[in-house]
Gaussian input, Z-matrix of N, CA and C with variables (Angstrom, degrees):
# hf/3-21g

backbone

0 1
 N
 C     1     B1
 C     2     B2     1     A1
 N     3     B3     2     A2     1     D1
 C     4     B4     3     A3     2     D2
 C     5     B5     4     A4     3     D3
 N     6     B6     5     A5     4     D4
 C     7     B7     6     A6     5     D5
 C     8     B8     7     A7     6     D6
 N     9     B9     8     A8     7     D7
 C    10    B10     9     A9     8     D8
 C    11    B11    10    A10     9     D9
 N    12    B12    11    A11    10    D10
 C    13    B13    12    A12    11    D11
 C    14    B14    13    A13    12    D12
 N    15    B15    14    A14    13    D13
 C    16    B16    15    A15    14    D14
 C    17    B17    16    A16    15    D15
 N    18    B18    17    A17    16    D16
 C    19    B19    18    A18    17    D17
 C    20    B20    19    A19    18    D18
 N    21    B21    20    A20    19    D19
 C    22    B22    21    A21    20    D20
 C    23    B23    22    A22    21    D21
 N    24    B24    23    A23    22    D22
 C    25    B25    24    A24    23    D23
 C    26    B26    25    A25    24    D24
 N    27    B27    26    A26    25    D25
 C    28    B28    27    A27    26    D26
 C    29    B29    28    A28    27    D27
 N    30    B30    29    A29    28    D28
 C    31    B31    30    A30    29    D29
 C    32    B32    31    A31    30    D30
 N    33    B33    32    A32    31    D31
 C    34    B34    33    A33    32    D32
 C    35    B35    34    A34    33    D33
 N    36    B36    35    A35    34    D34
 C    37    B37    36    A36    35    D35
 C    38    B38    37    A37    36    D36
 N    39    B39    38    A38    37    D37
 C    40    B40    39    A39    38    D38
 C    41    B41    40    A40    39    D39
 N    42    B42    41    A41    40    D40
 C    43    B43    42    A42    41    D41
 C    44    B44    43    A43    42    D42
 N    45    B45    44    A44    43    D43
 C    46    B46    45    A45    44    D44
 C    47    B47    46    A46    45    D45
 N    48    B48    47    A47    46    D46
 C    49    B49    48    A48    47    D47
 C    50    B50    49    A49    48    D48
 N    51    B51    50    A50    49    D49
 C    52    B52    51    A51    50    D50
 C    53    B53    52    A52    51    D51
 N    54    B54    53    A53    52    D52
 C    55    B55    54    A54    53    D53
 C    56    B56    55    A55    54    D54
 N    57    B57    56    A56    55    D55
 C    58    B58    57    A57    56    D56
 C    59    B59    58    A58    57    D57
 N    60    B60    59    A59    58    D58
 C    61    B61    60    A60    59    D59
 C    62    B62    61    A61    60    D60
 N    63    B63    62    A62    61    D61
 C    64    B64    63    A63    62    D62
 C    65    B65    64    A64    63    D63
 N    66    B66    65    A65    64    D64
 C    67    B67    66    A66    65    D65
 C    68    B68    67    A67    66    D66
 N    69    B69    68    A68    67    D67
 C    70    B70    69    A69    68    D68
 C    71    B71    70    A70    69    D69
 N    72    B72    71    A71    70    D70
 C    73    B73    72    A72    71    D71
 C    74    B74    73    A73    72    D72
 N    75    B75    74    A74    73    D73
 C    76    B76    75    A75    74    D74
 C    77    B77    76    A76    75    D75
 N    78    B78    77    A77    76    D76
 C    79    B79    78    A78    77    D77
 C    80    B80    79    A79    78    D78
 N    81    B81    80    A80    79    D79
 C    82    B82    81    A81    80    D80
 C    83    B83    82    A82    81    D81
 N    84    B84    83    A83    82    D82
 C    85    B85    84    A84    83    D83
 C    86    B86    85    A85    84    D84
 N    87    B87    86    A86    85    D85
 C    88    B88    87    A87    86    D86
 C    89    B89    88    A88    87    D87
 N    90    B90    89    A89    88    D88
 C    91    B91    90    A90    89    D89
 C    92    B92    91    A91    90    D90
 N    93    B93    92    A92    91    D91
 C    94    B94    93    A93    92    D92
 C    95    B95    94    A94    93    D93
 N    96    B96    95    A95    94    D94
 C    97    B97    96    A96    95    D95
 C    98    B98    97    A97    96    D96
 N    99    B99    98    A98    97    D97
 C   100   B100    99    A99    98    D98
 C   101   B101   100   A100    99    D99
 N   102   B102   101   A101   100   D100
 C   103   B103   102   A102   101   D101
 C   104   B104   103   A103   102   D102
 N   105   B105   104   A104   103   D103
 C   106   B106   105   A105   104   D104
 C   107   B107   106   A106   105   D105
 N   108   B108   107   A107   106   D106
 C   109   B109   108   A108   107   D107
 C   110   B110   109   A109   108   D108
 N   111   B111   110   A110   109   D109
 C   112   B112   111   A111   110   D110
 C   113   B113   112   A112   111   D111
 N   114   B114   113   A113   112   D112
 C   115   B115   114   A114   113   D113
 C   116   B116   115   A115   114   D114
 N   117   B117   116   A116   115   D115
 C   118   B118   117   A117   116   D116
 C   119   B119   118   A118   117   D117
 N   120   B120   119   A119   118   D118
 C   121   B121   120   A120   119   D119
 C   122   B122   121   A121   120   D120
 N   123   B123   122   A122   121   D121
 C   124   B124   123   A123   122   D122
 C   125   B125   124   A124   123   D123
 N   126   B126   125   A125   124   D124
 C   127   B127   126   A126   125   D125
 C   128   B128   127   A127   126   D126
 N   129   B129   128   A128   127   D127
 C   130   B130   129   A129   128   D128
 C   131   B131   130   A130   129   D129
 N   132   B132   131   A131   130   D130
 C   133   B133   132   A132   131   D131
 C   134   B134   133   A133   132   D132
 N   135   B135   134   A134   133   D133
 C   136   B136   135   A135   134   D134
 C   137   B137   136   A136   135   D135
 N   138   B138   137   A137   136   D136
 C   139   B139   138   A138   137   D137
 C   140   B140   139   A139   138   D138
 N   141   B141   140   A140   139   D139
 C   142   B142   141   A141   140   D140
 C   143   B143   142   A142   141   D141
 N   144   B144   143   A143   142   D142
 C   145   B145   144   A144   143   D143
 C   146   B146   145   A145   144   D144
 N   147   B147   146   A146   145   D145
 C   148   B148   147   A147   146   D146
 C   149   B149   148   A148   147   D147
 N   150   B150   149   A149   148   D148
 C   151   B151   150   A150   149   D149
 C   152   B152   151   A151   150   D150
 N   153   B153   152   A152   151   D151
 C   154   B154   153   A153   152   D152
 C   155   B155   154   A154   153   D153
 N   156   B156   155   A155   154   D154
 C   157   B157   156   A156   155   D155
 C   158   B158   157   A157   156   D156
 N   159   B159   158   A158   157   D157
 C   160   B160   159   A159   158   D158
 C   161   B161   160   A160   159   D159
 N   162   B162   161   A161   160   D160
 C   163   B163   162   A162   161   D161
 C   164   B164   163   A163   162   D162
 N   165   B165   164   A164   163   D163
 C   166   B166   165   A165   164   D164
 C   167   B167   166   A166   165   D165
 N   168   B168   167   A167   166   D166
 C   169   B169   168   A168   167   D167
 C   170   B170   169   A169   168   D168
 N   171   B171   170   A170   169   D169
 C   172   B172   171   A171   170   D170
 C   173   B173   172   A172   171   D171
 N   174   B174   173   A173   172   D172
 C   175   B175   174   A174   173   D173
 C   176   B176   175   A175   174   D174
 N   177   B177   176   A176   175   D175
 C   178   B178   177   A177   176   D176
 C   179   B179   178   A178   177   D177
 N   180   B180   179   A179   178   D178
 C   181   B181   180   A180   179   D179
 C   182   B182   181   A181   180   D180
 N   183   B183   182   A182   181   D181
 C   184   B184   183   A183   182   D182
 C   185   B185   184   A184   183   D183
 N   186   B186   185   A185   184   D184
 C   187   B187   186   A186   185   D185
 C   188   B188   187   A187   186   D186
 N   189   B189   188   A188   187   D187
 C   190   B190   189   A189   188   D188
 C   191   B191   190   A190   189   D189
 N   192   B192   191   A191   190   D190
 C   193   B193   192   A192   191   D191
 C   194   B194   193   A193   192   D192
 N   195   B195   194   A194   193   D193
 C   196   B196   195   A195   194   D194
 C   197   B197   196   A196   195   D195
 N   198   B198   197   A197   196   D196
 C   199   B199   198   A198   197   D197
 C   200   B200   199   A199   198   D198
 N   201   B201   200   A200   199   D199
 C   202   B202   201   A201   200   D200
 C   203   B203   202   A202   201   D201
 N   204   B204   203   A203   202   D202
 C   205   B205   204   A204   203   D203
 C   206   B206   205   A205   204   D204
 N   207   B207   206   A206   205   D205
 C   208   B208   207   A207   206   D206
 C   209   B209   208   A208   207   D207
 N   210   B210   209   A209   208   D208
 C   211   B211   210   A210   209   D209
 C   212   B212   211   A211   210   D210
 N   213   B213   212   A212   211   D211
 C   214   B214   213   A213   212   D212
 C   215   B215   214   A214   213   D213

   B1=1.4478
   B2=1.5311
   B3=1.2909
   B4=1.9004
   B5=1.3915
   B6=1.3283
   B7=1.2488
   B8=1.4887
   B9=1.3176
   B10=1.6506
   B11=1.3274
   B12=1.7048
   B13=1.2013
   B14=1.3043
   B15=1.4770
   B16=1.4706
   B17=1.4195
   B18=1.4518
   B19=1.5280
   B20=1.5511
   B21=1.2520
   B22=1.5946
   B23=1.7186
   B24=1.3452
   B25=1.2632
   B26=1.8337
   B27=1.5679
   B28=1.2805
   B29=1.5336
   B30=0.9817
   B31=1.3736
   B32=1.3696
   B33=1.2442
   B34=1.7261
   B35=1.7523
   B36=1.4452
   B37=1.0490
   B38=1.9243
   B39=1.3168
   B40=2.1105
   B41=1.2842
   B42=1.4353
   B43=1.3193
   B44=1.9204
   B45=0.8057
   B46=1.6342
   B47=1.7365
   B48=1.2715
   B49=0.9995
   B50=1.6755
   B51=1.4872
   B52=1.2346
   B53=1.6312
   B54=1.4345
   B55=1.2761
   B56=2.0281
   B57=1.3695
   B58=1.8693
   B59=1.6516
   B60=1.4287
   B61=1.0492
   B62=1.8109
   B63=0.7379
   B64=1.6432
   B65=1.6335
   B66=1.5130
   B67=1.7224
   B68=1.4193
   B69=1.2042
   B70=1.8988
   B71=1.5916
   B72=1.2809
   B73=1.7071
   B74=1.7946
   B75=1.1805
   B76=1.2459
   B77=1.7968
   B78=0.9737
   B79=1.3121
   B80=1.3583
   B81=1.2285
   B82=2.3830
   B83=0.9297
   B84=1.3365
   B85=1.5308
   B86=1.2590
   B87=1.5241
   B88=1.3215
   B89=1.4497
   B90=1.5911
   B91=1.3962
   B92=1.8728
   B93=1.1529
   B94=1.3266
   B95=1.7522
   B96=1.6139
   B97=1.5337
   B98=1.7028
   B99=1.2283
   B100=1.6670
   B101=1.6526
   B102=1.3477
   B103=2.1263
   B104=1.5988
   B105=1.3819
   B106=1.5776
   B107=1.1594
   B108=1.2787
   B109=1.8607
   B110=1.8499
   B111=1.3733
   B112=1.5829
   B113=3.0187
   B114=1.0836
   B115=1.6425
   B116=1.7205
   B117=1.5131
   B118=1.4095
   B119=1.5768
   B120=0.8759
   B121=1.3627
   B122=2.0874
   B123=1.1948
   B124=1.5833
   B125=1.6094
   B126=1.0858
   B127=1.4343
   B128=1.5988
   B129=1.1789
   B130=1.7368
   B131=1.8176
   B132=1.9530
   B133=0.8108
   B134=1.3997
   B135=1.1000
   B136=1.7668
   B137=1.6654
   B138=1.0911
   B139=1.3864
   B140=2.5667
   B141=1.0472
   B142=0.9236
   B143=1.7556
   B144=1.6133
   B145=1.7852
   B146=1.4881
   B147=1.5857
   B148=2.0526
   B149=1.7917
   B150=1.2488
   B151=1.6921
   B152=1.6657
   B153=1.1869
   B154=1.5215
   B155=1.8088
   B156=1.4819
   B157=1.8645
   B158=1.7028
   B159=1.4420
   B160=1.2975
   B161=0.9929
   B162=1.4417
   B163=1.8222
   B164=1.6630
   B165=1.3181
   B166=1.8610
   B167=1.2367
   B168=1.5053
   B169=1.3318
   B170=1.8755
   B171=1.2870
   B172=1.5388
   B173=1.6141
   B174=1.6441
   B175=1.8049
   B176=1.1385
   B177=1.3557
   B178=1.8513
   B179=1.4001
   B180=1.3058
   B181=1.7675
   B182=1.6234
   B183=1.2777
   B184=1.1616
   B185=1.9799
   B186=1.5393
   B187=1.4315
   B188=1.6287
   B189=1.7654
   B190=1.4150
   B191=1.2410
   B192=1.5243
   B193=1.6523
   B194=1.7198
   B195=1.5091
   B196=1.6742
   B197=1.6869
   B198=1.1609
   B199=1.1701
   B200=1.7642
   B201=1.4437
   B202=1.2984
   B203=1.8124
   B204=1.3281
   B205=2.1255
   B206=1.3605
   B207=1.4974
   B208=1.0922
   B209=1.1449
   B210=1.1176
   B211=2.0340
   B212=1.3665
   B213=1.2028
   B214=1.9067
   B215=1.6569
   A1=110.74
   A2=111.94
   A3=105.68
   A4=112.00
   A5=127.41
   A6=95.79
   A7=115.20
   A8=122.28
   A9=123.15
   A10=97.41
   A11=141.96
   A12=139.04
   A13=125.70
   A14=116.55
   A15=132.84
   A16=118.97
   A17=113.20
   A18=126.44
   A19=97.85
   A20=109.94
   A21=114.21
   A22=111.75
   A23=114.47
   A24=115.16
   A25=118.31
   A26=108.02
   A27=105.74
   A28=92.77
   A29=140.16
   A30=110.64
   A31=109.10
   A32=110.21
   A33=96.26
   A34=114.49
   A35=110.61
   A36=104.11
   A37=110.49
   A38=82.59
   A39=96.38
   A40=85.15
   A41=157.26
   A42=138.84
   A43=84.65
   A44=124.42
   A45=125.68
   A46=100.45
   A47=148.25
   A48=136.67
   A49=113.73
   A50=119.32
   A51=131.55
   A52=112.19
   A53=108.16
   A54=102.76
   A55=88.87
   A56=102.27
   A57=127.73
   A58=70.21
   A59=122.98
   A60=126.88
   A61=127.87
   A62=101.26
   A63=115.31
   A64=124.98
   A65=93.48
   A66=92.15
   A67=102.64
   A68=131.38
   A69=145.90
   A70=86.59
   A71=93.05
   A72=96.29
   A73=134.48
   A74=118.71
   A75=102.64
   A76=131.76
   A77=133.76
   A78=144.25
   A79=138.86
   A80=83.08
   A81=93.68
   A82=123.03
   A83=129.67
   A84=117.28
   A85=144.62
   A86=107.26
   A87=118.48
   A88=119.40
   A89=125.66
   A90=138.17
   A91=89.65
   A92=125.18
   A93=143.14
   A94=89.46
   A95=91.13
   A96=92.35
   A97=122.54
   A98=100.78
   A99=113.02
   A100=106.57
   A101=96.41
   A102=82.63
   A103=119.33
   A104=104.83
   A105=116.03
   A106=109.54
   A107=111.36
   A108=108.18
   A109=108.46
   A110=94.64
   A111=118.72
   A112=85.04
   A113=77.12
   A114=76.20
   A115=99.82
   A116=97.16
   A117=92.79
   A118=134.38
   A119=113.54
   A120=135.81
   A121=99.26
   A122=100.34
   A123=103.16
   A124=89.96
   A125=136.72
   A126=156.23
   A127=103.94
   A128=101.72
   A129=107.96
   A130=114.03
   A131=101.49
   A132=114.82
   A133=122.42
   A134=107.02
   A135=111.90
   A136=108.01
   A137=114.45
   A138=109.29
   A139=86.15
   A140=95.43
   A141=90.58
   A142=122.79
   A143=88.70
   A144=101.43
   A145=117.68
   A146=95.10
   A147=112.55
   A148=75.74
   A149=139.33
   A150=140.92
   A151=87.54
   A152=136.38
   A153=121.78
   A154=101.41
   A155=96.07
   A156=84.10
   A157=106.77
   A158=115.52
   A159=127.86
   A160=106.43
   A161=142.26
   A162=147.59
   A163=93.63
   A164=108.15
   A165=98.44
   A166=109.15
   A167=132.70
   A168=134.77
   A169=98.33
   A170=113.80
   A171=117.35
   A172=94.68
   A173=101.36
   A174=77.95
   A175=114.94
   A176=120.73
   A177=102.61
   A178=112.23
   A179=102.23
   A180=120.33
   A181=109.78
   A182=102.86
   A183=122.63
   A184=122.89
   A185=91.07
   A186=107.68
   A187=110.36
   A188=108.32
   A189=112.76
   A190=129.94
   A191=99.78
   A192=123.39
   A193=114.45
   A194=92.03
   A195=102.47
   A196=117.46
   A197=116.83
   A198=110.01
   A199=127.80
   A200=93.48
   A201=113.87
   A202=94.17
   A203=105.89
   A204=122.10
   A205=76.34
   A206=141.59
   A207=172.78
   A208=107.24
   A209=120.60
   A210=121.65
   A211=108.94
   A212=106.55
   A213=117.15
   A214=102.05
   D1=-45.74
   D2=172.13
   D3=-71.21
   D4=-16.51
   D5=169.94
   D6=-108.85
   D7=23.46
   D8=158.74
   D9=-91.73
   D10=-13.03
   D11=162.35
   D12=-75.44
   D13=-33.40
   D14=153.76
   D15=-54.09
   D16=-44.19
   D17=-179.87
   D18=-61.44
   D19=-72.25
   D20=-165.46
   D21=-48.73
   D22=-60.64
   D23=174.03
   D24=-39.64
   D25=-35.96
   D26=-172.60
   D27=-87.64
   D28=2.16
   D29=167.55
   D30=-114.27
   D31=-5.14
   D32=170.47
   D33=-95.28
   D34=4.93
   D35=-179.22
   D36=-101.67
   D37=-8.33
   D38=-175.83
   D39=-89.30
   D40=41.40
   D41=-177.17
   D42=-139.68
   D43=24.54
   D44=-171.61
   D45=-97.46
   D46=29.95
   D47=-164.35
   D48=-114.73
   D49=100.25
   D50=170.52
   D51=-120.45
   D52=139.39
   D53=-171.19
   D54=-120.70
   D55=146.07
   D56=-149.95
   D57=-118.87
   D58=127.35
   D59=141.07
   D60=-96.42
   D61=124.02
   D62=-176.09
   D63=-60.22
   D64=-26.79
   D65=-172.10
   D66=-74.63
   D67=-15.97
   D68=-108.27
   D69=-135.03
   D70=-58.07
   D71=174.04
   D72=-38.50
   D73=124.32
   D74=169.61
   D75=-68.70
   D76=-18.18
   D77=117.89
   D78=-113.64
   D79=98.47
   D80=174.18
   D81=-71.04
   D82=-19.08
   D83=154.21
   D84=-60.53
   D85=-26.67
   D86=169.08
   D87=-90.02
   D88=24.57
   D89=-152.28
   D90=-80.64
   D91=-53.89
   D92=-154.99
   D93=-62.29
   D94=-59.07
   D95=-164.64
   D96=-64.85
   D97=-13.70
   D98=-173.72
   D99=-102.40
   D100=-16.92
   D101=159.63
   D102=-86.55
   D103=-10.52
   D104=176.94
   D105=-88.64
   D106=-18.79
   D107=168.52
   D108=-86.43
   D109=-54.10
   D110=-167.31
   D111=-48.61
   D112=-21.86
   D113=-162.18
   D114=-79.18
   D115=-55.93
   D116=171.88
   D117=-55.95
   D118=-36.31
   D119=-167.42
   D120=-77.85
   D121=-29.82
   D122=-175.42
   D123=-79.67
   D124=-57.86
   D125=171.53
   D126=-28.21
   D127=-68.55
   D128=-164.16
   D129=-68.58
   D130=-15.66
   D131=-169.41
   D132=-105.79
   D133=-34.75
   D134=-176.79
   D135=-106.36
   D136=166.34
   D137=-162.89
   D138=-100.36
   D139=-179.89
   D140=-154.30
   D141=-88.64
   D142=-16.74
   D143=163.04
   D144=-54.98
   D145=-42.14
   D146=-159.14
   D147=-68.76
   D148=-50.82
   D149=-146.69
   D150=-75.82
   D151=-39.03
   D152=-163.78
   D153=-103.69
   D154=-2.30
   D155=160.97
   D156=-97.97
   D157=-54.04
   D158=-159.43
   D159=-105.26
   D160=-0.80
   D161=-177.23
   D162=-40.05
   D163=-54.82
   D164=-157.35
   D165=-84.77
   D166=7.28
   D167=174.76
   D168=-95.45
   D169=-31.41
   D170=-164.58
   D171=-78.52
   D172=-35.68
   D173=175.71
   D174=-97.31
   D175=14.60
   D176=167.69
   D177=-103.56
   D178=-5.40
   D179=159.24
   D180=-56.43
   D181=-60.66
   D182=-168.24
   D183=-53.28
   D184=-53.23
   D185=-173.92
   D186=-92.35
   D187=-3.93
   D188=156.27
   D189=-63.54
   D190=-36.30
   D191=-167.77
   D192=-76.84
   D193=-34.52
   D194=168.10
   D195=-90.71
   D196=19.60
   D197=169.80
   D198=128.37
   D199=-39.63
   D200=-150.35
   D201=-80.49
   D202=177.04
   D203=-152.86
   D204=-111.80
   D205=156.58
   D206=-155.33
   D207=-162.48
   D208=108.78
   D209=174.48
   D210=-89.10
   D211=-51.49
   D212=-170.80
   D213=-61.87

């Protein structure tokens, strides 16, 4: 049973891949600093099941809302 829990977790967590383009963005300089907010804020906020189903939708929610180009 822990390692079909190990299994599952590792594959829902290798499925996290969005690429933020910078040129696209309305500010690219602050790209770094707004996934460190956009991270905390998912953290402080969602409990931690909802973060390992929906984590990578909350931050492309997140870093949409501040500006930034979303390719994926």
């Amino acid at each position: 049973m822990k390692k079909l829990m190990m299994l599952v977790s590792l594959s829902l967590c290798s499925c996290s891949d969005y690429i933020i383009d910078p040129r696209a963005s309305k500010h690219p300089k602050e790209l770094i600093r707004d996934k460190i907010e956009c991270e905390s804020l998912i953290k402080e906020n969602v409990n931690s099941i909802v973060r390992l189903v929906d984590g990578d939708t909350l931050m492309r929610k997140c870093l949409s809302n501040r500006g930034h180009s979303i390719l994926n």
